[in-house]
N, C-alpha and C positions, 0 to 999 in steps of 0.2 A: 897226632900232632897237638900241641900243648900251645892256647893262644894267652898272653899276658897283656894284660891293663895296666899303664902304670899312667899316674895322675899328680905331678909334682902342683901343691894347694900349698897357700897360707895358711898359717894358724899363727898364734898364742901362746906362748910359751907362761906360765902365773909363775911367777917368782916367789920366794918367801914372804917379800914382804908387798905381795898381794899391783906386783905390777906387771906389764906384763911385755915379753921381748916377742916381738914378729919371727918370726921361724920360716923356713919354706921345708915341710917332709913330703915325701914320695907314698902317695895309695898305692898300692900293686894289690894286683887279684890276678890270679893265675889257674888257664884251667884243670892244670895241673896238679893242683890244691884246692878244690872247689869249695872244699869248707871254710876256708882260710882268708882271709887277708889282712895283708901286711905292711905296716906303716915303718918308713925308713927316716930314722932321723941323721942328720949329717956329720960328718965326726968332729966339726970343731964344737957343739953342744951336747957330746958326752963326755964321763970322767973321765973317760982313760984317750977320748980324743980318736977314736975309731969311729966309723959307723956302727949304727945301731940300728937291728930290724924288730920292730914287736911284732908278732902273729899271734892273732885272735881269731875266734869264730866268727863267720859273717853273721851267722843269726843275730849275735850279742849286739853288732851297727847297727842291726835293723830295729830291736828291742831297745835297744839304748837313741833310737833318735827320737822314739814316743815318750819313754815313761825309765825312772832309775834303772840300771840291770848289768851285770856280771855280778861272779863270785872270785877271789883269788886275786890274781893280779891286775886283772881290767875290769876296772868298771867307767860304764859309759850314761850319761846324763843330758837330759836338756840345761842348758845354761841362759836362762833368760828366753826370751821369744822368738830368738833368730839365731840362737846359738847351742853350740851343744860341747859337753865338756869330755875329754876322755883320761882317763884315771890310770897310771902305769904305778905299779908298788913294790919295789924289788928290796932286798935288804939293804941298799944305800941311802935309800929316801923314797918317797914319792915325787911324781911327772904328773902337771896336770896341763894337758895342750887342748883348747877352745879351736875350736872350727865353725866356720859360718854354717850353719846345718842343712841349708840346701846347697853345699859343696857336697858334702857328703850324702846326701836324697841321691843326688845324681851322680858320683860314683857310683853309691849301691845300684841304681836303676841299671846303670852301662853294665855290673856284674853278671845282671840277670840276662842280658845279649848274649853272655857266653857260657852262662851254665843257669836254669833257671831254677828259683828256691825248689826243695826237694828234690832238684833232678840229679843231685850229687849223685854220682855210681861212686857206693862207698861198700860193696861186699867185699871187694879184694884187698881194699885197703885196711876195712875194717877186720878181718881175717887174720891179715898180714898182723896188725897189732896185738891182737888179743895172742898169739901165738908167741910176741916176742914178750908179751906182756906175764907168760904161762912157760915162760922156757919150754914152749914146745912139750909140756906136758899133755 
């Protein structure tokens, strides 16, 4: 049975010209997806006016609330003393959405209620991939 967290937070939306629009996205962590979680932005704040989910590694929340960290399209950052920045980079632009950083502390803490760091059971899934990843070579 598959338990889900979901945590609708304010954030920050930085604007070009460095101001910044109130946002409300959706944390979801799922244990479903133990490695994963996924921030849902609302669809009147994307191009095409859809909702929008990113999914990232939990690690990279946990790394990124202390000290700089990802590679590729997310990276996550402390932002001043009590905030923290998260970096989306897709070929239309870059998303950079602030979060108060102990919104996020505690998220991540409630993650670990339902699956705790390294307890991911990741053989079948990681099996599963490396096989579609290998066309089953």
């Amino acid at each position: 049975m598959s338990i889900t967290l979901e945590q609708p937070t304010g954030a920050s939306l930085l604007t070009p010209d460095d101001e910044e629009l109130a946002v409300t996205l959706t944390l979801r962590y799922t244990s479903a997806d133990p490695l994963a979680v996924h921030l849902l932005f609302p669809a009147w704040i994307s191009l095409d006016g859809e909702e929008l989910t990113w999914t990232f590694a939990r690690s990279l929340l946990e790394e990124g609330l202390g000290s700089p960290a990802g590679v590729g399209n997310v990276h996550i950052r402390p932002y001043g003393p009590t905030r923290t920045a998260v970096e989306f980079r897709a070929p239309e632009g870059v998303a950079i959405v602030l979060f108060d950083t102990t919104t996020l502390h505690r998220f991540l803490l409630r993650t670990y209620t339902i699956t705790e760091p390294g307890g991911e059971p990741v053989g079948r899934e990681l099996e599963q991939g490396l096989a579609s990843l290998l066309g089953g070579v």
